[in-house]
PDB file of N, CA, C, O and CB in Angstrom:
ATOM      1  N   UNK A   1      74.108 101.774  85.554  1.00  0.00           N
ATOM      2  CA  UNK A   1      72.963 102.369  84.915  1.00  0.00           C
ATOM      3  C   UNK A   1      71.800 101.386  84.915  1.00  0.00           C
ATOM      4  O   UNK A   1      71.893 100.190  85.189  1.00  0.00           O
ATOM      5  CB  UNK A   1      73.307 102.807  83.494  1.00  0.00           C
ATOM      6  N   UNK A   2      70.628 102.082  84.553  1.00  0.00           N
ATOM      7  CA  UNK A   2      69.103 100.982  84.938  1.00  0.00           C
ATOM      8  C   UNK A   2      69.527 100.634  83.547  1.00  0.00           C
ATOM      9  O   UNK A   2      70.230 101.294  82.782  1.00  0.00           O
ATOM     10  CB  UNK A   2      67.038 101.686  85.328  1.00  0.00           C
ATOM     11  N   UNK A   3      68.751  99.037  83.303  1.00  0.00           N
ATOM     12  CA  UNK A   3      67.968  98.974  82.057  1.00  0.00           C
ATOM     13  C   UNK A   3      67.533  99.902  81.224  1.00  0.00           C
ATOM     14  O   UNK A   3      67.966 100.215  80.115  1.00  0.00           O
ATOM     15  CB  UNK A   3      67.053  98.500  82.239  1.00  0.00           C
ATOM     16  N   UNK A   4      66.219 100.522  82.130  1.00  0.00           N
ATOM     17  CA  UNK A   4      65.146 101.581  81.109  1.00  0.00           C
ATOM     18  C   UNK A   4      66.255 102.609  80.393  1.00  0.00           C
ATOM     19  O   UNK A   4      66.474 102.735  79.188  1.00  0.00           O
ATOM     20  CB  UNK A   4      63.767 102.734  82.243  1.00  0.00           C
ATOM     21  N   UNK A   5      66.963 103.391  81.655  1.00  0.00           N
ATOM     22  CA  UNK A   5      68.040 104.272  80.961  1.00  0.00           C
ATOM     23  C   UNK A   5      68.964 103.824  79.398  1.00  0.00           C
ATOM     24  O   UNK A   5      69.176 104.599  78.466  1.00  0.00           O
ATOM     25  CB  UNK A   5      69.134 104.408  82.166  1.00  0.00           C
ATOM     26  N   UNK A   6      69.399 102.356  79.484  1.00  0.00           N
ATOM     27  CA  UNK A   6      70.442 102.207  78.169  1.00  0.00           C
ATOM     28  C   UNK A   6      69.509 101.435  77.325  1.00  0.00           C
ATOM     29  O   UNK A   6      69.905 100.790  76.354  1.00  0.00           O
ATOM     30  CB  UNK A   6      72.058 101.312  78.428  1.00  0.00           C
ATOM     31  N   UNK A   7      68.372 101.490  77.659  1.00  0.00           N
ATOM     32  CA  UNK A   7      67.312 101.032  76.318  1.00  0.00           C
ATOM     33  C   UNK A   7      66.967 102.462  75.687  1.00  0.00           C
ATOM     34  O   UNK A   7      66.810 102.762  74.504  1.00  0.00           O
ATOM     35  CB  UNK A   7      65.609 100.118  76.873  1.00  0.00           C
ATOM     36  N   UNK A   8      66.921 102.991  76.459  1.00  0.00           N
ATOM     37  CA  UNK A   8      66.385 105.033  75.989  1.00  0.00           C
ATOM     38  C   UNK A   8      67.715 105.160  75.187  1.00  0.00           C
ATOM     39  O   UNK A   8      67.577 105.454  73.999  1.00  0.00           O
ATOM     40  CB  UNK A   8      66.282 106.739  77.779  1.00  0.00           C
ATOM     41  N   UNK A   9      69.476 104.916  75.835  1.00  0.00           N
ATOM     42  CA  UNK A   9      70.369 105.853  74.604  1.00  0.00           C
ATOM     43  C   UNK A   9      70.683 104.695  73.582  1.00  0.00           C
ATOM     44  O   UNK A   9      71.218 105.067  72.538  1.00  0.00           O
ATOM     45  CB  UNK A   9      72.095 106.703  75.230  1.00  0.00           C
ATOM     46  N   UNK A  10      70.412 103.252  73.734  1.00  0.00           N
ATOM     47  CA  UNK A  10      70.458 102.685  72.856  1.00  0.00           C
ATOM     48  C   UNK A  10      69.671 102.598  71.763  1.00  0.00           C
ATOM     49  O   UNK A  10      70.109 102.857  70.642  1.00  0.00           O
ATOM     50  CB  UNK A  10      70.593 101.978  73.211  1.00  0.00           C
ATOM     51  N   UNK A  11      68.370 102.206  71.997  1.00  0.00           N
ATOM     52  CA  UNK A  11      67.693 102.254  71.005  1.00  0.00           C
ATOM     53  C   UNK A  11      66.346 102.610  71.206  1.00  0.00           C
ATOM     54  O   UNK A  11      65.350 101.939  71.475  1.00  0.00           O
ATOM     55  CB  UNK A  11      67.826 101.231  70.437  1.00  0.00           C
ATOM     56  N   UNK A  12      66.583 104.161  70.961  1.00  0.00           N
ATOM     57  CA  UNK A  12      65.242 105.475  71.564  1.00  0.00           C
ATOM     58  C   UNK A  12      64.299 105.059  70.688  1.00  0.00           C
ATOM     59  O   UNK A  12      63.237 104.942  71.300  1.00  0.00           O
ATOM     60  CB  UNK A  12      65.515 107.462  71.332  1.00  0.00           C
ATOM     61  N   UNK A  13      64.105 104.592  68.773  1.00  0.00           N
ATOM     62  CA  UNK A  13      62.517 104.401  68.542  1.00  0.00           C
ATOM     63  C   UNK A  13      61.956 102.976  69.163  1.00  0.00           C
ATOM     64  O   UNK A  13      60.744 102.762  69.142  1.00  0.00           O
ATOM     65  CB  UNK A  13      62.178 104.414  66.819  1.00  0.00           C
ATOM     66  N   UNK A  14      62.868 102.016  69.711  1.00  0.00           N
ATOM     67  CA  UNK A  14      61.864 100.927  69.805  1.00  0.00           C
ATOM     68  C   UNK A  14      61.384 101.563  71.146  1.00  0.00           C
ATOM     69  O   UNK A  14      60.191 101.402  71.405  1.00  0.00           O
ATOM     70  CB  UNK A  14      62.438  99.207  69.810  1.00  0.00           C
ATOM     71  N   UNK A  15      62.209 102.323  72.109  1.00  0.00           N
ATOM     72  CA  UNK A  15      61.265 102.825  73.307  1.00  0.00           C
ATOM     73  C   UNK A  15      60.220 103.807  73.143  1.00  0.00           C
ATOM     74  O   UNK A  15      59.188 103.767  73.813  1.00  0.00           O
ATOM     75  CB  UNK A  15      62.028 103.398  74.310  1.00  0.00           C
ATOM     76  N   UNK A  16      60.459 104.691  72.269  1.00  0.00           N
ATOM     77  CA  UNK A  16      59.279 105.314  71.902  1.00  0.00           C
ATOM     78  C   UNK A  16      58.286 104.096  71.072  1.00  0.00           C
ATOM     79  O   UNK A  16      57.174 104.598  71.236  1.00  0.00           O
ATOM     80  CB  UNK A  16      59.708 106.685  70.944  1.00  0.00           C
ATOM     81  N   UNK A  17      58.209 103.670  70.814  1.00  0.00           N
ATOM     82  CA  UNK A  17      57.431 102.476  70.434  1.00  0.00           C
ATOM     83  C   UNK A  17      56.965 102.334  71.390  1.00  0.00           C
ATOM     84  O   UNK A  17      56.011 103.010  71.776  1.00  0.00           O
ATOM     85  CB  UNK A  17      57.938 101.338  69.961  1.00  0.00           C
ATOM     86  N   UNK A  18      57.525 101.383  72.066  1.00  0.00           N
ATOM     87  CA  UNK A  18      57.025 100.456  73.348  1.00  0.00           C
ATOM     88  C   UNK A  18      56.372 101.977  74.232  1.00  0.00           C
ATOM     89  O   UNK A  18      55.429 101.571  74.912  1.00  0.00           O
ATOM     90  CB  UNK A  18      58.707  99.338  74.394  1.00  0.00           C
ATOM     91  N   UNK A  19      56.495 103.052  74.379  1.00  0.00           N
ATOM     92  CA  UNK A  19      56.015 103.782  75.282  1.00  0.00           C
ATOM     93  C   UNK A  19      54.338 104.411  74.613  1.00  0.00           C
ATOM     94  O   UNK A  19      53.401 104.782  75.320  1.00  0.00           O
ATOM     95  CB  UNK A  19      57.265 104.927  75.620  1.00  0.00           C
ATOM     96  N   UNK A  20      54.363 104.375  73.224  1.00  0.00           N
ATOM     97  CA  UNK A  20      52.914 104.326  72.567  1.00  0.00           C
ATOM     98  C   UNK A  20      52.186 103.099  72.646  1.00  0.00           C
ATOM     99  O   UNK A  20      50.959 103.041  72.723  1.00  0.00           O
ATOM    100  CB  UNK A  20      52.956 104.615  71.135  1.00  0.00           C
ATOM    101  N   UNK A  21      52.997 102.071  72.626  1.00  0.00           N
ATOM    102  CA  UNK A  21      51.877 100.893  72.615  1.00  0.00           C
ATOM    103  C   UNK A  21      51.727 101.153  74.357  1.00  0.00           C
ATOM    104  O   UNK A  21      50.676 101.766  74.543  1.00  0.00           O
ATOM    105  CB  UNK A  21      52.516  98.947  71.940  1.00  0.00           C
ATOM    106  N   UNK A  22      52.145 100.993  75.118  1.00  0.00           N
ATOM    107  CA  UNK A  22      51.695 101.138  76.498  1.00  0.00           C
ATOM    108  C   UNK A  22      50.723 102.382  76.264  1.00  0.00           C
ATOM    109  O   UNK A  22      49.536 102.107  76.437  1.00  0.00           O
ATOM    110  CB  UNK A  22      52.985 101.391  77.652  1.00  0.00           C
ATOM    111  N   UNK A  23      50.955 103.464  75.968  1.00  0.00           N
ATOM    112  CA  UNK A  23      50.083 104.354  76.313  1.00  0.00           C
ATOM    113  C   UNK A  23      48.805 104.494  75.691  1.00  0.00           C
ATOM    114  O   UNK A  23      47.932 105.345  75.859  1.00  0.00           O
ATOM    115  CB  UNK A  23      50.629 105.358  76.253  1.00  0.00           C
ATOM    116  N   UNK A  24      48.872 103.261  74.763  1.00  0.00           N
ATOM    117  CA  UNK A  24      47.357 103.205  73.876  1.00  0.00           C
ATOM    118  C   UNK A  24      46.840 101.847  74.044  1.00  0.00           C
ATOM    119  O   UNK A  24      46.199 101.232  73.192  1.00  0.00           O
ATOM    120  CB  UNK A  24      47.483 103.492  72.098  1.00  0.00           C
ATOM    121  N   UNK A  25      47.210 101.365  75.364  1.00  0.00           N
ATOM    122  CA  UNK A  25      46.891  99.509  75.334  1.00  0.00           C
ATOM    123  C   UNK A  25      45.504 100.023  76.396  1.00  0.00           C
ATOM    124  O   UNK A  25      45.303 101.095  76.966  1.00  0.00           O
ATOM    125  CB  UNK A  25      48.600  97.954  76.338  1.00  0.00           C
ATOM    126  N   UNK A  26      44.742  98.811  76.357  1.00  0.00           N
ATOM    127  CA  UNK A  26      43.729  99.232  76.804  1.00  0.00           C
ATOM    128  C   UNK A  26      43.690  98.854  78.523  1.00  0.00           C
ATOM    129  O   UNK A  26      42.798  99.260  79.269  1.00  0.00           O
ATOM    130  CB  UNK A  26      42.653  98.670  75.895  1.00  0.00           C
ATOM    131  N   UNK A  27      44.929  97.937  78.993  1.00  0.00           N
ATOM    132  CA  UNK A  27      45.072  96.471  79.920  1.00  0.00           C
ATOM    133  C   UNK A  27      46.450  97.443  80.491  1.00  0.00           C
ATOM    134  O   UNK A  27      47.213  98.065  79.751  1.00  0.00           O
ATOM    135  CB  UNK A  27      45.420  94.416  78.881  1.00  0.00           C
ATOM    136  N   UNK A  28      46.524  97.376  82.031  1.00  0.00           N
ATOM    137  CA  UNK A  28      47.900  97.715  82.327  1.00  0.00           C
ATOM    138  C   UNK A  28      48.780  97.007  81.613  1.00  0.00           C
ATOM    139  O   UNK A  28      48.824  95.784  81.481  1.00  0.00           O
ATOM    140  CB  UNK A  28      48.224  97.565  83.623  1.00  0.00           C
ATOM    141  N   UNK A  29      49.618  97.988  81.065  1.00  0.00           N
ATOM    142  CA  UNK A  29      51.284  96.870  80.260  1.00  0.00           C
ATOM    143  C   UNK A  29      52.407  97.549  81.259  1.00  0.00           C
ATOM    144  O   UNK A  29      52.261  98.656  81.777  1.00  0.00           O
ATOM    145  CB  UNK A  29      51.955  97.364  77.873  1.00  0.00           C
ATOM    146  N   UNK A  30      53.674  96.605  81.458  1.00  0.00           N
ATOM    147  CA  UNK A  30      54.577  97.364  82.041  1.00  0.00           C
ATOM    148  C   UNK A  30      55.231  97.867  80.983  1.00  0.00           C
ATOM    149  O   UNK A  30      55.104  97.579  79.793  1.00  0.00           O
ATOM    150  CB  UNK A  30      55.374  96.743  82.969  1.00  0.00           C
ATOM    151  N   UNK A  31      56.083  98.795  81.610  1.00  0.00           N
ATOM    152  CA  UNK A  31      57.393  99.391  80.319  1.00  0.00           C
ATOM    153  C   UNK A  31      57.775  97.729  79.680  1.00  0.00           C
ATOM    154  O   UNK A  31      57.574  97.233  78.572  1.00  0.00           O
ATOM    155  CB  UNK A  31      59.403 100.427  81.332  1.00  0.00           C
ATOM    156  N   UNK A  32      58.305  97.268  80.732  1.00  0.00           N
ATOM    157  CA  UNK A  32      59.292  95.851  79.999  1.00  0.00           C
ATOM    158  C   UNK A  32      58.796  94.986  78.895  1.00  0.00           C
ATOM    159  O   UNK A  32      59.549  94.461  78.075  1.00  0.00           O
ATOM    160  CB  UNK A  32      59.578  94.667  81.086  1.00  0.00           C
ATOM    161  N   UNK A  33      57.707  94.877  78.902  1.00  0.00           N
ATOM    162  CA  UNK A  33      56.527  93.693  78.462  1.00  0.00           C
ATOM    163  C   UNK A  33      56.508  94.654  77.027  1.00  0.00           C
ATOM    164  O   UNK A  33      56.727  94.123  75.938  1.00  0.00           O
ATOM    165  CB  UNK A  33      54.630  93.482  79.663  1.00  0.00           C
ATOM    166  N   UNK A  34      56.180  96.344  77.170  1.00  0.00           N
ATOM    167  CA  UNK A  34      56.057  97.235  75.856  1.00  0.00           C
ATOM    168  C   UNK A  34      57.129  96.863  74.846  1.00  0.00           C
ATOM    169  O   UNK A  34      57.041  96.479  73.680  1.00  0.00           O
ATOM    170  CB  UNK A  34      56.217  98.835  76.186  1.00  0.00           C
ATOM    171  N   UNK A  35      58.584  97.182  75.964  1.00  0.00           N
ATOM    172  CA  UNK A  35      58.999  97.295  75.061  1.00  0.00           C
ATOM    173  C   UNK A  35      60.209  95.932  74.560  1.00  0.00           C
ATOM    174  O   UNK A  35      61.331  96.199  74.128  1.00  0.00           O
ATOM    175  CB  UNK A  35      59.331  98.611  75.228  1.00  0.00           C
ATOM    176  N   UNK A  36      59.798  94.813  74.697  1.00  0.00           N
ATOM    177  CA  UNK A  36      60.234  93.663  74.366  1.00  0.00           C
ATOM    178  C   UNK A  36      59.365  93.722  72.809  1.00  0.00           C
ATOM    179  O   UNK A  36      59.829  94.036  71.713  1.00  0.00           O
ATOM    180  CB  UNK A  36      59.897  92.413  75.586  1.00  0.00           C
ATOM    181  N   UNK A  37      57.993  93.314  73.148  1.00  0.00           N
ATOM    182  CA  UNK A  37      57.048  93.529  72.310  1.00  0.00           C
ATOM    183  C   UNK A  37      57.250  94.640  70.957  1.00  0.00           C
ATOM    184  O   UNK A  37      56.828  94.381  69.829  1.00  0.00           O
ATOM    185  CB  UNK A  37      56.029  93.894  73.202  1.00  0.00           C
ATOM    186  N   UNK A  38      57.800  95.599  71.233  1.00  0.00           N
ATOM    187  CA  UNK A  38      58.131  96.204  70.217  1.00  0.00           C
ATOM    188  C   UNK A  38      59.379  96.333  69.695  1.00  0.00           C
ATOM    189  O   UNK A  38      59.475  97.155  68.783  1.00  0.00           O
ATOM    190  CB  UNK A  38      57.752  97.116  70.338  1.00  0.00           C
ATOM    191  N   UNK A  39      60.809  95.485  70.167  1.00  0.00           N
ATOM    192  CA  UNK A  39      61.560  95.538  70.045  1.00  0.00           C
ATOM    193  C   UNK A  39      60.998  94.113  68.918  1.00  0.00           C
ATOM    194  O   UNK A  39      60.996  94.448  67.734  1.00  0.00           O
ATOM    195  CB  UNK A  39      62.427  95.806  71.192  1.00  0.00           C
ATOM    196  N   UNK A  40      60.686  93.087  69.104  1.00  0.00           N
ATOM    197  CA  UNK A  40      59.873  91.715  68.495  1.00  0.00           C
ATOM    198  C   UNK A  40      59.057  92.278  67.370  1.00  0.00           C
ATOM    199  O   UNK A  40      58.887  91.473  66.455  1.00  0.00           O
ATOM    200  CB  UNK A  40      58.755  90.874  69.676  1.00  0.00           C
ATOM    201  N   UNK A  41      58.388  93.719  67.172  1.00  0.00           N
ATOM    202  CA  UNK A  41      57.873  94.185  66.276  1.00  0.00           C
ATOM    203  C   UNK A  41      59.201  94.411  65.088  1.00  0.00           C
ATOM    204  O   UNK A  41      59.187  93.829  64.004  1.00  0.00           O
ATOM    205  CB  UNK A  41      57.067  95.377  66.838  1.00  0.00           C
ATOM    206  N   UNK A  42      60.330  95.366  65.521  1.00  0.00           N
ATOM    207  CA  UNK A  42      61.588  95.733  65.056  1.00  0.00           C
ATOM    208  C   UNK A  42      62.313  94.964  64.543  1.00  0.00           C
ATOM    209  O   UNK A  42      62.623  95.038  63.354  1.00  0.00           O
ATOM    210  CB  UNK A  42      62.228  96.179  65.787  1.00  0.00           C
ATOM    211  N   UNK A  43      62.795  93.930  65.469  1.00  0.00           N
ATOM    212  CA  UNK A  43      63.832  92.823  64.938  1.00  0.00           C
ATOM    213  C   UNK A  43      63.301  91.812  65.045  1.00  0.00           C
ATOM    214  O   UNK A  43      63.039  91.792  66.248  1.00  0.00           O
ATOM    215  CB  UNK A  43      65.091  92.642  65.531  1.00  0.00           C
ATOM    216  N   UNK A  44      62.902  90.830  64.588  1.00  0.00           N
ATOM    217  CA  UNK A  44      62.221  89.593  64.824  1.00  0.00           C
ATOM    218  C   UNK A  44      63.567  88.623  64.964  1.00  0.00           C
ATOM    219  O   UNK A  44      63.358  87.562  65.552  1.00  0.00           O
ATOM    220  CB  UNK A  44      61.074  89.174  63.527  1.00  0.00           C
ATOM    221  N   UNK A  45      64.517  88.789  64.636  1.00  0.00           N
ATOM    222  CA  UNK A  45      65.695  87.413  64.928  1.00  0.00           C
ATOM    223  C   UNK A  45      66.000  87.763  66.242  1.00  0.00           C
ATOM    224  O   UNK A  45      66.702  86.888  66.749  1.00  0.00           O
ATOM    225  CB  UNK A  45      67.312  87.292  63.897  1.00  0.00           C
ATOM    226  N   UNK A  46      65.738  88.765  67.064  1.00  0.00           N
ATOM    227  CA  UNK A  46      65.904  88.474  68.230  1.00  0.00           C
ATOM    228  C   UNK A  46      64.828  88.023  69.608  1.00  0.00           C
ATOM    229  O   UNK A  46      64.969  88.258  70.809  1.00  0.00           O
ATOM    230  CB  UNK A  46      66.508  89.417  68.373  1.00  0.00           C
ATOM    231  N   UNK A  47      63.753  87.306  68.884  1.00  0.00           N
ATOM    232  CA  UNK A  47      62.772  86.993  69.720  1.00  0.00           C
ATOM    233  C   UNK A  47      63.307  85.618  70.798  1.00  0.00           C
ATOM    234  O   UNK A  47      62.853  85.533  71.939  1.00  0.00           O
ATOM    235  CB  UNK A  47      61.452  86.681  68.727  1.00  0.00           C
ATOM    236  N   UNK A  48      64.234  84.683  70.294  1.00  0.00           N
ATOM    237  CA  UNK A  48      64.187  83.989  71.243  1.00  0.00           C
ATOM    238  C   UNK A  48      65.602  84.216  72.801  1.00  0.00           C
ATOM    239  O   UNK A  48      65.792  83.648  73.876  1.00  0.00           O
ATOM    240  CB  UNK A  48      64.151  82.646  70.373  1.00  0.00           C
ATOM    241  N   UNK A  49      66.280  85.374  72.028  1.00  0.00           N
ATOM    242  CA  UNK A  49      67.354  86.277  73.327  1.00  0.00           C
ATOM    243  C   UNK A  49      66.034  86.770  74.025  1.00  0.00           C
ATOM    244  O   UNK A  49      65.671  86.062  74.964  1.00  0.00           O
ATOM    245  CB  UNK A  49      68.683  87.958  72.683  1.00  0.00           C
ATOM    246  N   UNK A  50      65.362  87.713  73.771  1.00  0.00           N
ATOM    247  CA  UNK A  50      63.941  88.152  74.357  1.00  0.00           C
ATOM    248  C   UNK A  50      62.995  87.152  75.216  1.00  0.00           C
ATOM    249  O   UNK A  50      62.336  87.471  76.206  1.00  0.00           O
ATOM    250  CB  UNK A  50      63.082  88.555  73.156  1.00  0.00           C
ATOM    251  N   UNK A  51      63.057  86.164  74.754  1.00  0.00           N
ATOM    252  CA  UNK A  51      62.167  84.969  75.113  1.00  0.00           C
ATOM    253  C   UNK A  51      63.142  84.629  76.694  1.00  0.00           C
ATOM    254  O   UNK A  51      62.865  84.681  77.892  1.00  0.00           O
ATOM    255  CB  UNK A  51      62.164  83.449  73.606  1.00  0.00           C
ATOM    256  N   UNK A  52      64.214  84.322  75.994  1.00  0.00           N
ATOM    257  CA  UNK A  52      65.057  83.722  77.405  1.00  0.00           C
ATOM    258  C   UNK A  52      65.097  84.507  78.468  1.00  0.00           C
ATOM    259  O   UNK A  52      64.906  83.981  79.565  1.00  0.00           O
ATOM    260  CB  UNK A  52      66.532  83.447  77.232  1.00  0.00           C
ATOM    261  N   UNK A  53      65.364  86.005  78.378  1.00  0.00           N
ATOM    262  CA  UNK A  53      65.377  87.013  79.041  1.00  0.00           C
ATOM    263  C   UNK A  53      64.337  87.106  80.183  1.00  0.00           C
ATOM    264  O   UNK A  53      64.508  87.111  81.402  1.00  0.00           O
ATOM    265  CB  UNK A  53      65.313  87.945  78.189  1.00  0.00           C
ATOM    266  N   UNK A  54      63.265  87.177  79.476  1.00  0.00           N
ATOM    267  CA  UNK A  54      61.542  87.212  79.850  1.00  0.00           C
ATOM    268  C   UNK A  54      61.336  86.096  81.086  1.00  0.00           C
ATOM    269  O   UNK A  54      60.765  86.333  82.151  1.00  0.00           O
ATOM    270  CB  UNK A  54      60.406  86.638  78.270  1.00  0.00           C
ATOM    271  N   UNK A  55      61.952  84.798  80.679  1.00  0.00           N
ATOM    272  CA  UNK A  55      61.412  83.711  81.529  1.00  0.00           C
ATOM    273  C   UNK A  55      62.408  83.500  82.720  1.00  0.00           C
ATOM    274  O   UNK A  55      62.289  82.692  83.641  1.00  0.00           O
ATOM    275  CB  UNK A  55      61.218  82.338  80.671  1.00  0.00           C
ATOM    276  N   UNK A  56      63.699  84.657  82.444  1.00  0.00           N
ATOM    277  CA  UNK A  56      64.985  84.227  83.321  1.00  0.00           C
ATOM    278  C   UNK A  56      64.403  85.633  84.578  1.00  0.00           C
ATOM    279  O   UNK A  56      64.554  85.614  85.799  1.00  0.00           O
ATOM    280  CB  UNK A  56      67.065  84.462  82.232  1.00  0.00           C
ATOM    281  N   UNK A  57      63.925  86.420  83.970  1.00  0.00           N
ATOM    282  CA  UNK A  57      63.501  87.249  84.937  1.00  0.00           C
ATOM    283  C   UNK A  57      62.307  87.059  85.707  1.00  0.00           C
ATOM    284  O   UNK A  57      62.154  87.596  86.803  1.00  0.00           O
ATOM    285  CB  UNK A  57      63.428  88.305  84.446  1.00  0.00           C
ATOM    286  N   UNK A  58      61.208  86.096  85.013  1.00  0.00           N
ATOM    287  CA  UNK A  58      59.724  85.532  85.760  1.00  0.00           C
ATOM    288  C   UNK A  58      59.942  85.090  86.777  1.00  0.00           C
ATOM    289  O   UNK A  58      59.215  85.188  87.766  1.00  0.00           O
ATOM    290  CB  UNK A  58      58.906  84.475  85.182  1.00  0.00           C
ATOM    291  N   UNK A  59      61.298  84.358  86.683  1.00  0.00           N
ATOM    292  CA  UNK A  59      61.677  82.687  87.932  1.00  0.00           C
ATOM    293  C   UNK A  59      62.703  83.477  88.927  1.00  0.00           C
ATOM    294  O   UNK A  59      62.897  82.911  90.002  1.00  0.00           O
ATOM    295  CB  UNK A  59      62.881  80.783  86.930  1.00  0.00           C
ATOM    296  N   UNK A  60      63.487  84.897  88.675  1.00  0.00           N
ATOM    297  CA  UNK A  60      63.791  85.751  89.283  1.00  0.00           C
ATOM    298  C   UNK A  60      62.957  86.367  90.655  1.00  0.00           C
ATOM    299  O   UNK A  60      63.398  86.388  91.804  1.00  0.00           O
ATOM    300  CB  UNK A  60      63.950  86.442  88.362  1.00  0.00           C
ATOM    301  N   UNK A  61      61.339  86.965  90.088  1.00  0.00           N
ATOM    302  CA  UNK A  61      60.196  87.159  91.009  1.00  0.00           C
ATOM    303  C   UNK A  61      59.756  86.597  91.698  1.00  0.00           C
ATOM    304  O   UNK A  61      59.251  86.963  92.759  1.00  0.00           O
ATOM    305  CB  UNK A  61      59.405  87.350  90.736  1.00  0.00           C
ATOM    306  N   UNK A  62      59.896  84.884  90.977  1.00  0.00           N
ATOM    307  CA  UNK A  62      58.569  84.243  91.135  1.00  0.00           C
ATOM    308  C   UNK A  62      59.277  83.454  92.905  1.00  0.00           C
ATOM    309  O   UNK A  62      60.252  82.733  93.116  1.00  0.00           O
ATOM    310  CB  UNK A  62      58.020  82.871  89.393  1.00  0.00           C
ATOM    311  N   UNK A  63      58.467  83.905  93.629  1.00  0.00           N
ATOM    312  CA  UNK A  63      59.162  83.062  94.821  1.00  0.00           C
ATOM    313  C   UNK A  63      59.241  81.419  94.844  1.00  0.00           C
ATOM    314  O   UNK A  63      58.321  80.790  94.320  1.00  0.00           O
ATOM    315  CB  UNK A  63      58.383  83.427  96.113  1.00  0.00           C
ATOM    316  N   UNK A  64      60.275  80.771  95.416  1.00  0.00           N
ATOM    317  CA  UNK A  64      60.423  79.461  95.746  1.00  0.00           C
ATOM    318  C   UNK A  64      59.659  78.838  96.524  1.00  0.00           C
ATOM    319  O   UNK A  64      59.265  79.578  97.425  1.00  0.00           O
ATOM    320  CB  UNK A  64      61.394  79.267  96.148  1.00  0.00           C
ATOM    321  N   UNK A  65      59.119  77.410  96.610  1.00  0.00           N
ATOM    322  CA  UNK A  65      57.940  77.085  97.414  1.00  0.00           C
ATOM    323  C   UNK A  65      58.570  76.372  98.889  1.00  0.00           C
ATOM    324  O   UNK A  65      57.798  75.995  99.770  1.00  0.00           O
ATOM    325  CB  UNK A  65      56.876  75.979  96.464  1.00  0.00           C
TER     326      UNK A  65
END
């Protein structure tokens, strides 16, 4: 299963969250970025699992030189 999918049956208000703050941000946001951000609104003891997540997936993209 995707991500987006078991963030939707896991925990549907922080995605409805994260899918209003995207849809009322003024700046492209991705889904992911929404809904970290509003999951960090929700639970705050899990900001630094979130944090690690975030930077393990940047260096994932980010090509090697």
């Amino acid at each position: 299963m995707r991500a987006a999918l078991w963030r939707v049956l896991l925990a549907p208000l922080t995605t409805l969250r994260a899918l209003r703050l995207q849809r009322l941000s003024r700046f492209p946001f991705d889904f992911d970025s929404a809904w970290r951000q509003a999951r960090i609104h929700c639970a705050p003891d899990e900001v630094e699992y979130l944090f690690q997540h975030g930077v393990q997936e940047t260096r994932a993209h980010r090509p090697e030189p």
